[in-house]
DOVO-211758 format. One record per atom (N, C-alpha, C, CB): residue number from 1; residue in three letters; x, y, z. Coordinates in steps of 0.001 Angstrom, whole numbers, padded with zeros to 6 digits. Each point is the difference from the previous one (the first is absolute). Glycine has a CB too. Layout:
{r NUM,ala,{X,Y,Z}};
...
END
This chain:
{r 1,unk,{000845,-001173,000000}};
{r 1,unk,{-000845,001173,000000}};
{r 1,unk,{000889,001234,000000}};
{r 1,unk,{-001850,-001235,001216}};
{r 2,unk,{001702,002216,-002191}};
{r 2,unk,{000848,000797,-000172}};
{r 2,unk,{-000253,001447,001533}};
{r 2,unk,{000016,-001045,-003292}};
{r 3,unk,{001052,001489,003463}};
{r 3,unk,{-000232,000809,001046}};
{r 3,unk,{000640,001335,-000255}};
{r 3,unk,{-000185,-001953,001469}};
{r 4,unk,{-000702,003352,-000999}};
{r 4,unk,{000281,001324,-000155}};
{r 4,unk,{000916,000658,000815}};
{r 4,unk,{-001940,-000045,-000746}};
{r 5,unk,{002738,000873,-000081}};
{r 5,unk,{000926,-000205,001907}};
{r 5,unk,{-000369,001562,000221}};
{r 5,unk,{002858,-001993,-000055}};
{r 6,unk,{-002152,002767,001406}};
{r 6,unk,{-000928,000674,000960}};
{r 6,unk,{-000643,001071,-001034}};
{r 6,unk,{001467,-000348,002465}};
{r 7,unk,{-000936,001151,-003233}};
{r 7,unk,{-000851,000694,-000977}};
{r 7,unk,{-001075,-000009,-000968}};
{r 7,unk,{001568,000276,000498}};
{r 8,unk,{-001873,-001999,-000404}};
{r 8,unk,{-001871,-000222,-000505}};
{r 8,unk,{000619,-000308,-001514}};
{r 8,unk,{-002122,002182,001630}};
{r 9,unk,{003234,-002028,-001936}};
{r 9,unk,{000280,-000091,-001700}};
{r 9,unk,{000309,-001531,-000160}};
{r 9,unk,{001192,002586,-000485}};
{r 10,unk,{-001928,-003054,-000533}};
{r 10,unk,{000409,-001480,-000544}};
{r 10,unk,{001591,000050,-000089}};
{r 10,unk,{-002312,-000435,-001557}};
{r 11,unk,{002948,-000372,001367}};
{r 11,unk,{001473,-000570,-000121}};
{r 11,unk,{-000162,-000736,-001549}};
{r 11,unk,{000622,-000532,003002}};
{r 12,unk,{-001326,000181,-003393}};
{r 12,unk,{-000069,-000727,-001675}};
{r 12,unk,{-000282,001261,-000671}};
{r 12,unk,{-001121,-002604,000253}};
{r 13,unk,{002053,002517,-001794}};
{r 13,unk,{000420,000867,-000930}};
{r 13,unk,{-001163,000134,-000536}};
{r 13,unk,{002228,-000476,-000323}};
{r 14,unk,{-002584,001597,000173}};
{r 14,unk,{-001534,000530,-001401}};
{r 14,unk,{000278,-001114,-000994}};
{r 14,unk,{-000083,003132,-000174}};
{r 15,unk,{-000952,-003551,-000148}};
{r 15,unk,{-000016,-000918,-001230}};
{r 15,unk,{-000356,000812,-001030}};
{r 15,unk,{-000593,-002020,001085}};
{r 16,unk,{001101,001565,-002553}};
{r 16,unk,{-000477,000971,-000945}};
{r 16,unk,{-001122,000142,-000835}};
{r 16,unk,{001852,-000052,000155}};
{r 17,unk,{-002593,000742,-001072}};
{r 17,unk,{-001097,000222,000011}};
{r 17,unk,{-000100,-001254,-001184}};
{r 17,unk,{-000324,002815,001015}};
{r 18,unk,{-001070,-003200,-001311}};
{r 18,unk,{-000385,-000949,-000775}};
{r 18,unk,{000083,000757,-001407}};
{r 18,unk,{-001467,-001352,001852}};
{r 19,unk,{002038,000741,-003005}};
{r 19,unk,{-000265,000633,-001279}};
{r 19,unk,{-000919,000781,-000628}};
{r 19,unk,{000915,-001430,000023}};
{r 20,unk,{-001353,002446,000097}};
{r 20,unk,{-001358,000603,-000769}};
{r 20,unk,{-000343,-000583,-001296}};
{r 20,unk,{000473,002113,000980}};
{r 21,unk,{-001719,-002762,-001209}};
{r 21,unk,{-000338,-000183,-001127}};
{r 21,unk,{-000914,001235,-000604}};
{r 21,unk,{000341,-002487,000632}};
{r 22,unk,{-000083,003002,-001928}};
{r 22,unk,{-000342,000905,000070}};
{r 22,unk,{-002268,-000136,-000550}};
{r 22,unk,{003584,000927,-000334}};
{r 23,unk,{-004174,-000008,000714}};
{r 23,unk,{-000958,-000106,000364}};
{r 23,unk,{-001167,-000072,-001409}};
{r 23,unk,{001152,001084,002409}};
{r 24,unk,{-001638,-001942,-003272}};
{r 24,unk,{-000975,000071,-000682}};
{r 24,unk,{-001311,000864,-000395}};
{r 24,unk,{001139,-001587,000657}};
{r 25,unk,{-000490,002718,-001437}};
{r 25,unk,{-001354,000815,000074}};
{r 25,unk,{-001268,-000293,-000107}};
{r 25,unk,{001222,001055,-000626}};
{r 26,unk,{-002268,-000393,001279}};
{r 26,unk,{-001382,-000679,000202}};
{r 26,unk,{-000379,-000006,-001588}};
{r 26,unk,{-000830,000947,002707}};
{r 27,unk,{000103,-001700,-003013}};
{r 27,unk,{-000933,-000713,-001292}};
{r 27,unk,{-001193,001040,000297}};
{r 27,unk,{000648,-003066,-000131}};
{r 28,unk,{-001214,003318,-000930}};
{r 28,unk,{-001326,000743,-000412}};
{r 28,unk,{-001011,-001009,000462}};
{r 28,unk,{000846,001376,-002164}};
{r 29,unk,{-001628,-001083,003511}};
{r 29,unk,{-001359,-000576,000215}};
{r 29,unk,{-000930,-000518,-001186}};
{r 29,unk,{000199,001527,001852}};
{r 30,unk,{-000950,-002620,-001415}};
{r 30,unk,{-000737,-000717,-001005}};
{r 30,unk,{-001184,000530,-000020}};
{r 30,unk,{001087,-001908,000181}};
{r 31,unk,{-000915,002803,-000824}};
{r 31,unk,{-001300,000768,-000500}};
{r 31,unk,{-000781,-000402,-000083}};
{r 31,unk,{000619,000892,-000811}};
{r 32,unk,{-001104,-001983,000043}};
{r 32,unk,{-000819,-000766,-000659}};
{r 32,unk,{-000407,-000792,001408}};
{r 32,unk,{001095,-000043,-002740}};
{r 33,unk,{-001174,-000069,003803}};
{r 33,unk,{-000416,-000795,000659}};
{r 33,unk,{-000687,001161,001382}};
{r 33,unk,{001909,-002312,-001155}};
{r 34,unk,{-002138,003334,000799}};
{r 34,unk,{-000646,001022,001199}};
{r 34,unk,{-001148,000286,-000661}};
{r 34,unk,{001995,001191,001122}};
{r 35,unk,{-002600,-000824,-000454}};
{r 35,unk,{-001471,000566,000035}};
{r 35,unk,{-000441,001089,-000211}};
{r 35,unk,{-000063,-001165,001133}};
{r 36,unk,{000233,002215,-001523}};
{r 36,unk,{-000530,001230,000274}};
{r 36,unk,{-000902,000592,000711}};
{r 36,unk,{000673,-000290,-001403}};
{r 37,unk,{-001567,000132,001152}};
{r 37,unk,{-001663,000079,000594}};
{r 37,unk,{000313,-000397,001251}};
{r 37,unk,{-001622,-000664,-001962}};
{r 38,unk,{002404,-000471,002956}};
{r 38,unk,{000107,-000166,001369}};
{r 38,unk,{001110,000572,000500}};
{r 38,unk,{-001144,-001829,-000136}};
{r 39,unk,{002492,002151,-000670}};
{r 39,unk,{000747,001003,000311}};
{r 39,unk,{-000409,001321,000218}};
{r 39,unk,{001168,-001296,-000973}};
{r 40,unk,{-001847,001952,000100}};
{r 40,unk,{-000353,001260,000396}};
{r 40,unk,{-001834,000240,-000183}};
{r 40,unk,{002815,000807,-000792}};
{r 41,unk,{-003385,-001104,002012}};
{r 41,unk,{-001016,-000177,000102}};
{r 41,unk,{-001092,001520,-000291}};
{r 41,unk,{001166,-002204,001519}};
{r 42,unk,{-002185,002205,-002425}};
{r 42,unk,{-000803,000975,-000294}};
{r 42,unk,{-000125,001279,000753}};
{r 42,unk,{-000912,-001790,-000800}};
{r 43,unk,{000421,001379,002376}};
{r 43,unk,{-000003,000905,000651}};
{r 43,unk,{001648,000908,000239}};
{r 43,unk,{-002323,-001511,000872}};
{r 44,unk,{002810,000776,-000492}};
{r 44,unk,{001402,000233,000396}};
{r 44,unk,{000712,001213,-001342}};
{r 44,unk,{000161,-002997,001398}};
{r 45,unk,{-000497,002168,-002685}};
{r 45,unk,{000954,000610,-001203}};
{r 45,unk,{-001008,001708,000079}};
{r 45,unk,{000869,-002948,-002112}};
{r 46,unk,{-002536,002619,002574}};
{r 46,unk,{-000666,001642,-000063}};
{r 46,unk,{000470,000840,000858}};
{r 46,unk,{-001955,-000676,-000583}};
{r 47,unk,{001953,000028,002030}};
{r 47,unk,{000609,001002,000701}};
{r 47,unk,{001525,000597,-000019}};
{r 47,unk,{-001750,-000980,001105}};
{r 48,unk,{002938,000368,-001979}};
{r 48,unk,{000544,000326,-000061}};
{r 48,unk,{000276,001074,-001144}};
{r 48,unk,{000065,-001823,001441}};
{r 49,unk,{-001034,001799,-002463}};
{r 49,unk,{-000121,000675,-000803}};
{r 49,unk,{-001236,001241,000079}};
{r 49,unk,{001223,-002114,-000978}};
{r 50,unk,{-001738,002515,002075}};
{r 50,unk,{-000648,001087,000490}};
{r 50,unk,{-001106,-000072,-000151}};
{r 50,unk,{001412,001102,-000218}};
{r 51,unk,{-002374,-002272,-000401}};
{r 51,unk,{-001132,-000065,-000616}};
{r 51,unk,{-000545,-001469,001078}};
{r 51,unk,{000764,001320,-002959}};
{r 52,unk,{-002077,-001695,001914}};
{r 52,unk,{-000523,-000857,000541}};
{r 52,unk,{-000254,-001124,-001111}};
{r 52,unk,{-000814,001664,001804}};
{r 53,unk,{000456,-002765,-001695}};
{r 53,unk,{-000871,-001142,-000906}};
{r 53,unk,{-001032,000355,-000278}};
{r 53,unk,{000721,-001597,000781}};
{r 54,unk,{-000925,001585,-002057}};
{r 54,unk,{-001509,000511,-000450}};
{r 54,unk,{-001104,-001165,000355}};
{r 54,unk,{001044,001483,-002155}};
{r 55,unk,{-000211,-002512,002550}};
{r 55,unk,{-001050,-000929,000267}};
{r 55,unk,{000376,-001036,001509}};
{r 55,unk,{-000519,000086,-003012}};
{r 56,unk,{000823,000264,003819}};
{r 56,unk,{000552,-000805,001529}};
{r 56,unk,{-000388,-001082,-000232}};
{r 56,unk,{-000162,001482,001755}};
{r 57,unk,{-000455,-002420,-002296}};
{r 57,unk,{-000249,-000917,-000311}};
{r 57,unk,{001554,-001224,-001118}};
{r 57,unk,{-002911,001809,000537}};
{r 58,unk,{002958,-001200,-001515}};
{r 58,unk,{000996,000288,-000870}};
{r 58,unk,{001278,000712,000342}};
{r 58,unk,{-001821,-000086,-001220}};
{r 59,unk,{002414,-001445,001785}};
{r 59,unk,{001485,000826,000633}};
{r 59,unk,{001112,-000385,-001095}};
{r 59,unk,{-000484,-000296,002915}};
{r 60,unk,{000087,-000053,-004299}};
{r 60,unk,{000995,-000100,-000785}};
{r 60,unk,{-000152,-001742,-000729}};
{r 60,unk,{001555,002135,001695}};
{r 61,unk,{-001322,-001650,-002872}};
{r 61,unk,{-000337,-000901,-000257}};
{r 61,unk,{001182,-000935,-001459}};
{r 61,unk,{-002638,001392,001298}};
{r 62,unk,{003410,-002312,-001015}};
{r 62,unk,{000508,-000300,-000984}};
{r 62,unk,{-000074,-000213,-001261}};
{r 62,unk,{000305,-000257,001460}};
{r 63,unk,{000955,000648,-002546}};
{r 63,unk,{-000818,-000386,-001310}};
{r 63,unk,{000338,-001142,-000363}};
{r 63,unk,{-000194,001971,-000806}};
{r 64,unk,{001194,-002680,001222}};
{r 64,unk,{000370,-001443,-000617}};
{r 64,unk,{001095,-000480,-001114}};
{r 64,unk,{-002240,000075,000549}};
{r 65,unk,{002686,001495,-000298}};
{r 65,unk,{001624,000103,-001233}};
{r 65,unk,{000772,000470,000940}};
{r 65,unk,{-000662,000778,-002546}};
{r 66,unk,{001267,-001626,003500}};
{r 66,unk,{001064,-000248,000706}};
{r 66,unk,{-000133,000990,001011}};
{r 66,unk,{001362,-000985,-001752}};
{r 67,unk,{-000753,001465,002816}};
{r 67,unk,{-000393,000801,001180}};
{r 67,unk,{-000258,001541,-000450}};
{r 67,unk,{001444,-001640,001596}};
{r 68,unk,{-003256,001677,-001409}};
{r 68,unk,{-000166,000998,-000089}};
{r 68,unk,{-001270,000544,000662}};
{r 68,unk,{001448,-000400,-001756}};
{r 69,unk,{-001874,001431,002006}};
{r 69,unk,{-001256,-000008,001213}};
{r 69,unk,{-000575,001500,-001149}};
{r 69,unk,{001227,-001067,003559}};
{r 70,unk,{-002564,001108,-003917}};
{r 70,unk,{-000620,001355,-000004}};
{r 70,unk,{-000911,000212,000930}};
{r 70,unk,{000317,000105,-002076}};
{r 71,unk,{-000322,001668,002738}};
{r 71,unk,{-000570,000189,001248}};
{r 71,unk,{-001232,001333,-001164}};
{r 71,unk,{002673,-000662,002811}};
{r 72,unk,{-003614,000479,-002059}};
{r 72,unk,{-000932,001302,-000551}};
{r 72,unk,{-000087,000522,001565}};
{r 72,unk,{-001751,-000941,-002507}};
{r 73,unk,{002452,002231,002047}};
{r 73,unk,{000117,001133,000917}};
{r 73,unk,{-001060,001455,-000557}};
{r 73,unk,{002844,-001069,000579}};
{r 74,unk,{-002964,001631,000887}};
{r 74,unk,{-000714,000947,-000600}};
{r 74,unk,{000708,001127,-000646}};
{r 74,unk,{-001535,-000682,001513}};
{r 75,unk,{001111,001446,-003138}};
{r 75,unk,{001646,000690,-000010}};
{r 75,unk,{-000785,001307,000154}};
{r 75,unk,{002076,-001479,-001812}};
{r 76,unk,{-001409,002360,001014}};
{r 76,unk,{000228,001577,000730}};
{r 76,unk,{-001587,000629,-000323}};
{r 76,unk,{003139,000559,-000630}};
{r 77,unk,{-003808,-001062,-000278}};
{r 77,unk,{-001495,000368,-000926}};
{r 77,unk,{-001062,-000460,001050}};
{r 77,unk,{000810,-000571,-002773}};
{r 78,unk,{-000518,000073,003800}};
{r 78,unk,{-001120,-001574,000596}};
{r 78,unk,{-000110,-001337,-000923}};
{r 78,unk,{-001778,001807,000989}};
{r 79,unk,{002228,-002142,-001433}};
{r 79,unk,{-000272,-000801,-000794}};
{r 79,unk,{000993,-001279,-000039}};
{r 79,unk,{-001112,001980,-001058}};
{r 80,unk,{000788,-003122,000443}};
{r 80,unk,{000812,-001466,000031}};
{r 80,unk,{001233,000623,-000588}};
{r 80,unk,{-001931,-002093,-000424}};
{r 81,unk,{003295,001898,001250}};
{r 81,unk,{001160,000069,-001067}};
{r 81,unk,{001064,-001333,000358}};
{r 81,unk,{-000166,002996,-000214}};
{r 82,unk,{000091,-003794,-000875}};
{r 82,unk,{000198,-001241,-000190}};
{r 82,unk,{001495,000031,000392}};
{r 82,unk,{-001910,-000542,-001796}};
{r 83,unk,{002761,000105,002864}};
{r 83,unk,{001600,000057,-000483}};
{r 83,unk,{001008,-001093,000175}};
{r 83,unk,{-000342,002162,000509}};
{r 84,unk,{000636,-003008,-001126}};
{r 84,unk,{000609,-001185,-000098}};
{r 84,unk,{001423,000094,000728}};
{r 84,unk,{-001349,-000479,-002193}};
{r 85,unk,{001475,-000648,002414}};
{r 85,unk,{001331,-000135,000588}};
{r 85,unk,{000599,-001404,-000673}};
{r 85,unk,{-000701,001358,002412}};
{r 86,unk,{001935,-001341,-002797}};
{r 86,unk,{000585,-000969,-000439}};
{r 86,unk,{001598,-000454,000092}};
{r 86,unk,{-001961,000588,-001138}};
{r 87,unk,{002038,-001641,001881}};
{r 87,unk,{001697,-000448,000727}};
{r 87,unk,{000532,-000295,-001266}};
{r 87,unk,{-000312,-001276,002515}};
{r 88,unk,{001718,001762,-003327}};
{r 88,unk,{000596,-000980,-001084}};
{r 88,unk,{001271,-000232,000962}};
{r 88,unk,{-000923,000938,-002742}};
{r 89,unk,{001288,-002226,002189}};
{r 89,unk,{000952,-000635,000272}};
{r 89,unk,{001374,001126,-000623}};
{r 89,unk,{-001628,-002659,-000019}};
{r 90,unk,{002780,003169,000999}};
{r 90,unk,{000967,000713,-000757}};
{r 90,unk,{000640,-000415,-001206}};
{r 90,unk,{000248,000647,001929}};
{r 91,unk,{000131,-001808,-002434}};
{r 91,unk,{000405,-000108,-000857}};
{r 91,unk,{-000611,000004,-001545}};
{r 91,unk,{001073,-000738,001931}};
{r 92,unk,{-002729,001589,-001697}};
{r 92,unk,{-000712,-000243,-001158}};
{r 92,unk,{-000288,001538,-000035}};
{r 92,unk,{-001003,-002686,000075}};
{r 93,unk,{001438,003465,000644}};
{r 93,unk,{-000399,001499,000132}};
{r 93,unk,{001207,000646,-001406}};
{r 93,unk,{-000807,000089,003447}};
{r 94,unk,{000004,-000115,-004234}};
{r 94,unk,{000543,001184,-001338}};
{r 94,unk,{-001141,000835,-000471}};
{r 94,unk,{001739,-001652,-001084}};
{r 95,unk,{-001054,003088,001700}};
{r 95,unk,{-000791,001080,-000591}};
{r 95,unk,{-000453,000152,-001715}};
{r 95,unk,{001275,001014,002091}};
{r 96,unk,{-000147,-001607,-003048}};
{r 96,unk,{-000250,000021,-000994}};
{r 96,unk,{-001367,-000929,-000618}};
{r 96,unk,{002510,000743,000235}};
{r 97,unk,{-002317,-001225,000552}};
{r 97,unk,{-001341,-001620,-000349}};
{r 97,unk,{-001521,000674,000144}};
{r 97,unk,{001581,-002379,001543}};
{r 98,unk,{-001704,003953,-000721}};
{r 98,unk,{-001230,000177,-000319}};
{r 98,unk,{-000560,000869,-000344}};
{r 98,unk,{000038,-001096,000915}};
{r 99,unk,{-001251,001141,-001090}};
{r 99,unk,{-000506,000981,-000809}};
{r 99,unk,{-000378,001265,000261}};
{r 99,unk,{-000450,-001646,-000705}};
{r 100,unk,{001469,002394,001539}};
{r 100,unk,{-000089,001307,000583}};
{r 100,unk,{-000177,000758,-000869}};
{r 100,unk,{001141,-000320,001575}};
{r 101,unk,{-001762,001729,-002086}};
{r 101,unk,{000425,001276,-000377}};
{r 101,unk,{000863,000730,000692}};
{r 101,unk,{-001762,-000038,-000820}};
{r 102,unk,{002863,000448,000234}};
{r 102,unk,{000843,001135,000754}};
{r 102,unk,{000213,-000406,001058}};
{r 102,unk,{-000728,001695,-000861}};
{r 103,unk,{001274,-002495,001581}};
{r 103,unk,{000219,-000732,001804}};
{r 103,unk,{001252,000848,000210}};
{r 103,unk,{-000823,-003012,000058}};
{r 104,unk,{000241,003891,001525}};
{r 104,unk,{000951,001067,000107}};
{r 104,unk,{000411,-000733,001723}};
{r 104,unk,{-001211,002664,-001933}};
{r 105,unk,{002735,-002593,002107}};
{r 105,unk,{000386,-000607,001316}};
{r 105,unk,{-000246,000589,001344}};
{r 105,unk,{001527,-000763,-001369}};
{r 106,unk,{-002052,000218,002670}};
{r 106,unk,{-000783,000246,000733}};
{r 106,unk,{001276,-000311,001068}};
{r 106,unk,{-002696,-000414,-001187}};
{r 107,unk,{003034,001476,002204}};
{r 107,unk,{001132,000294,001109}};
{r 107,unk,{-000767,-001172,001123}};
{r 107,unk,{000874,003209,-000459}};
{r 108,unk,{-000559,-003997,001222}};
{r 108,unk,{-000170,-000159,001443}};
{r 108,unk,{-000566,-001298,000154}};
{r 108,unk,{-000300,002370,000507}};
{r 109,unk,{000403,-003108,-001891}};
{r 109,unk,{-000816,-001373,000127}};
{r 109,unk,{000995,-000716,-000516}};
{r 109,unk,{-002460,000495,-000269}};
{r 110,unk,{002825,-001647,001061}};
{r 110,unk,{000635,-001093,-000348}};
{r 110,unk,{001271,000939,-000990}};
{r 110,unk,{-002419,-002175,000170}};
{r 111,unk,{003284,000864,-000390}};
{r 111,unk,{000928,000478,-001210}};
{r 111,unk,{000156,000608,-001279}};
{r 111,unk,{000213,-001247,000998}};
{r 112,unk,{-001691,000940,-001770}};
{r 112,unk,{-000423,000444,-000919}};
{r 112,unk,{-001496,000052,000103}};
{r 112,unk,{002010,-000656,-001055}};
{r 113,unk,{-002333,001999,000822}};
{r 113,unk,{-001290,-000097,-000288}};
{r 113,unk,{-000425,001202,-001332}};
{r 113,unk,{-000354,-000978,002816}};
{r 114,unk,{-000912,000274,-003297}};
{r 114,unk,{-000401,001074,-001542}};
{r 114,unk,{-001268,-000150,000227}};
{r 114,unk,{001718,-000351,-002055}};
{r 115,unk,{-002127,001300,001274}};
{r 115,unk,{-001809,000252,000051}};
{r 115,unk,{000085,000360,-001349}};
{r 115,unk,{-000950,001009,002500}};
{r 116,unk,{-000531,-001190,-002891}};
{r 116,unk,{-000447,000483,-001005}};
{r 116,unk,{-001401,-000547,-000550}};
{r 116,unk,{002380,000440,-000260}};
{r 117,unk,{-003042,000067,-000568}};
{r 117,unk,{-000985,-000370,-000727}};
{r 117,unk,{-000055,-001220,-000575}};
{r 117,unk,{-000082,001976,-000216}};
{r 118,unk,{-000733,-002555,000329}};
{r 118,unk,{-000333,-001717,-000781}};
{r 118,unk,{-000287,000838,-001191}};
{r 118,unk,{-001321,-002166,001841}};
{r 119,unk,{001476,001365,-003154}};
{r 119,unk,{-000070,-000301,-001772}};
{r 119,unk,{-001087,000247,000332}};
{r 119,unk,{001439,-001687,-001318}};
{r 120,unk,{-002337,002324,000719}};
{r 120,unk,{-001625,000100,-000283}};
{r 120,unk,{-001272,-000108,000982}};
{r 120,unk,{000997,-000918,-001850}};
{r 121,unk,{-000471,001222,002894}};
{r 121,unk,{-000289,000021,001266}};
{r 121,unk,{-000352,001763,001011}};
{r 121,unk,{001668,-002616,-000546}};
{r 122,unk,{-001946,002827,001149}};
{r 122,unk,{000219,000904,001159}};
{r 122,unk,{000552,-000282,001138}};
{r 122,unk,{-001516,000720,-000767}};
{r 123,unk,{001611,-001675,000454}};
{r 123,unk,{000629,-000640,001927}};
{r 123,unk,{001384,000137,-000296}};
{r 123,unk,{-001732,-002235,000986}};
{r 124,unk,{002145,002512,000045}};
{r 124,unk,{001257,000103,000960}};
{r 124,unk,{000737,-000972,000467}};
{r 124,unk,{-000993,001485,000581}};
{r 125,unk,{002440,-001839,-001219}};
{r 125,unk,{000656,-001138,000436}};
{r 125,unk,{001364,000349,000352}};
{r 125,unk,{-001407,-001396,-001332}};
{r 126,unk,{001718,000522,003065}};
{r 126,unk,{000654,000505,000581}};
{r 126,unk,{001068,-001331,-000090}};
{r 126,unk,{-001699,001942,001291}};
{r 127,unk,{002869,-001592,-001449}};
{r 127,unk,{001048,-001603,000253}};
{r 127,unk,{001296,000554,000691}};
{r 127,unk,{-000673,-001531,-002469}};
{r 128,unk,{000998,000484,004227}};
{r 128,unk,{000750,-000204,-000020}};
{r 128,unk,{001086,-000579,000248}};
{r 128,unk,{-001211,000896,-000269}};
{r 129,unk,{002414,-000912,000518}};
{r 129,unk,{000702,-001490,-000084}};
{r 129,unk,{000835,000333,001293}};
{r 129,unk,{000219,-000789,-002901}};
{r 130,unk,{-000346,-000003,003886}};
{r 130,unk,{001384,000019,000751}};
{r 130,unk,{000838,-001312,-000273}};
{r 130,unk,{-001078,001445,001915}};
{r 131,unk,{002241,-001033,-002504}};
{r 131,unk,{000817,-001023,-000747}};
{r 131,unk,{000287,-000899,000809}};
{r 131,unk,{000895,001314,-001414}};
{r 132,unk,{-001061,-002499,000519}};
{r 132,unk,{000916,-001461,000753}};
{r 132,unk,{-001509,-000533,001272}};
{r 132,unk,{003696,001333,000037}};
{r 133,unk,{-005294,-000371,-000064}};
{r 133,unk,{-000556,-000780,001325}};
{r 133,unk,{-001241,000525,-001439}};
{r 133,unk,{001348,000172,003704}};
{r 134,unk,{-002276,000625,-003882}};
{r 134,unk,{-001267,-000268,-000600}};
{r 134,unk,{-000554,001285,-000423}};
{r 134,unk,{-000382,-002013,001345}};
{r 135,unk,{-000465,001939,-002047}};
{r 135,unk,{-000692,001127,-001494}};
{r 135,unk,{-001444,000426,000997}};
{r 135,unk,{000806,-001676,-003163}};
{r 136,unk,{-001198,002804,003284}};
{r 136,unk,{-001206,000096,000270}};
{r 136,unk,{-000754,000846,-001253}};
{r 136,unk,{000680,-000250,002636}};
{r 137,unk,{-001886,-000179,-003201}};
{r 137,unk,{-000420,000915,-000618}};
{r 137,unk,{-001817,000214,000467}};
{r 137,unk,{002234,-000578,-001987}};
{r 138,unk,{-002086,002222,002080}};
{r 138,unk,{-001375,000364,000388}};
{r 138,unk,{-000869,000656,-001273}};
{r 138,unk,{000977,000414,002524}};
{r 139,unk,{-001692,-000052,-002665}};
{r 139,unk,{-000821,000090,-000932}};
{r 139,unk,{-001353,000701,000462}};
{r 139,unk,{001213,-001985,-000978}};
{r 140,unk,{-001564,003084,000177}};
{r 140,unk,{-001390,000338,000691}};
{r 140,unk,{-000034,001748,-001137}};
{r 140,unk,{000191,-001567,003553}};
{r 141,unk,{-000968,002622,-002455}};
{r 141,unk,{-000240,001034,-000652}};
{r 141,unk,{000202,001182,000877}};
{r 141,unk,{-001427,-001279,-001434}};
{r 142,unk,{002262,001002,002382}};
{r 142,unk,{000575,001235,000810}};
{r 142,unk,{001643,-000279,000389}};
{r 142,unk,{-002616,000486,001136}};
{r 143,unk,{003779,000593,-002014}};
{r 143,unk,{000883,-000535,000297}};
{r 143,unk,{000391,-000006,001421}};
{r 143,unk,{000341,000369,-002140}};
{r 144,unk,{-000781,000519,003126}};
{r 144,unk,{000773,000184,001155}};
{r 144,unk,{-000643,-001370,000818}};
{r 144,unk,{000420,003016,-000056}};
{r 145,unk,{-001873,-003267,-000039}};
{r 145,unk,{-000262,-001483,000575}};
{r 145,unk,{001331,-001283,-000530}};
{r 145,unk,{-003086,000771,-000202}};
{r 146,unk,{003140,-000463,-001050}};
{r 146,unk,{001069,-001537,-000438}};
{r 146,unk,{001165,000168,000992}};
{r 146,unk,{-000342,-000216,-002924}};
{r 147,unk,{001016,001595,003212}};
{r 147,unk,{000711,-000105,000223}};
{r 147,unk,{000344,-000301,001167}};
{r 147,unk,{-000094,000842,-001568}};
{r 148,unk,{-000938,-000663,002798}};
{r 148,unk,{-000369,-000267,001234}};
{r 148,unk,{-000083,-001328,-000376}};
{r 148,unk,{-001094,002034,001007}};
{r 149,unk,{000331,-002544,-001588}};
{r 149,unk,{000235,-001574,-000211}};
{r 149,unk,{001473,-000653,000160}};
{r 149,unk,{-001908,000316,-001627}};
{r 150,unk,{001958,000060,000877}};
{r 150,unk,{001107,-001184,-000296}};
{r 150,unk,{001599,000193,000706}};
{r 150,unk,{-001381,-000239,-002484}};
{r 151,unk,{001007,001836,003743}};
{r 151,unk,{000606,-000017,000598}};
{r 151,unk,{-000326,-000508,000918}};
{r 151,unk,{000679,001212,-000893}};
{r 152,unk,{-001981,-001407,001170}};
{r 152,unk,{-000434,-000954,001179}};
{r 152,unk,{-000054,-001567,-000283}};
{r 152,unk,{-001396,001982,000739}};
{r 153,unk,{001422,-002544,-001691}};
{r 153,unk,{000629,-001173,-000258}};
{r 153,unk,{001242,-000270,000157}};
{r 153,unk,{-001408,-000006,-001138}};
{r 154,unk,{002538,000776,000580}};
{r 154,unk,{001106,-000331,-000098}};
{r 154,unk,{000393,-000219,001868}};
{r 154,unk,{000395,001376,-002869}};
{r 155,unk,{-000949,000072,003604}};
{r 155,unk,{000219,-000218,001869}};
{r 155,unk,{-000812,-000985,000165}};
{r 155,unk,{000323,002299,001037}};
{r 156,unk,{-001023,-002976,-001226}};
{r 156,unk,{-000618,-001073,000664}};
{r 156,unk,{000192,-001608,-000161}};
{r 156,unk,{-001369,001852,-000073}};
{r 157,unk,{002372,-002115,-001447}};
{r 157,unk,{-000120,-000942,-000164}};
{r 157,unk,{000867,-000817,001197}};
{r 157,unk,{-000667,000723,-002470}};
{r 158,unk,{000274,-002024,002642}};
{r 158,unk,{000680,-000918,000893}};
{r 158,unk,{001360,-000766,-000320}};
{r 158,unk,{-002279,-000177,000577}};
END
């Protein structure tokens, strides 16, 4: 049994440190396997976005093309304003791939983010990517709601 002598200090030499292996950057979450609609629940996504559900009943409802939830919120008129939410997997997030008009870059969201007009559309499409983890895209008809979105997605995801 090894013994301390009167100053409390071990008598065996520091051993040296174990080799660092160096550390595997994290992998992009499996997108494809979350939920939307139970991640960011109807009520929850209204109140964070200053409004309400046009229908409390209707807390969101999936469309069935991979994680995505649309909420009908009440928007600025009184009226239904439909606004989708949709998780892409990061490695499928290319701005070029869609059909924006003019997509002008948006400060304070994720790594990249662009807005702009859908092709033949009025709605508002918001994308953005925090590299190497996942794509959010919001969608709707008020930009400052998308953008509350999908900043409140990006803080909330798990």
């Amino acid at each position: 049994m090894p013994t301390s002598p009167a100053g409390g200090q071990s008598t065996s030499a520091p051993q040296a440190a174990a080799p660092t292996v160096p550390v595997a950057p994290a992998s992009a979450r499996d997108v494809n396997a979350m939920d939307a609609c139970a991640l960011f629940p109807g009520a929850d996504v209204a109140a964070a976005l200053g409004t309400s559900l046009s229908d409390p009943n209707n807390t969101g409802t999936g469309t069935g093309i991979g994680p995505s939830c649309d909420y009908g919120l009440v928007g600025g008129s009184g009226g239904t304003q439909v606004t989708i939410l949709n998780l892409i997997p990061a490695e499928l997030y290319d701005l070029s791939l869609t059909a924006l008009v003019d997509p002008q870059p948006v400060s304070g969201l994720g790594d990249k983010a662009s807005m702009g007009t859908r092709v033949g559309t009025t709605s508002i499409d918001l994308l953005v990517l925090k590299v190497g983890d996942i794509g959010v895209e919001a969608l709707g008809e008020d930009a400052g709601m998308l953008q509350k979105l999908a900043g409140y997605a990006l803080a909330h995801l798990p």
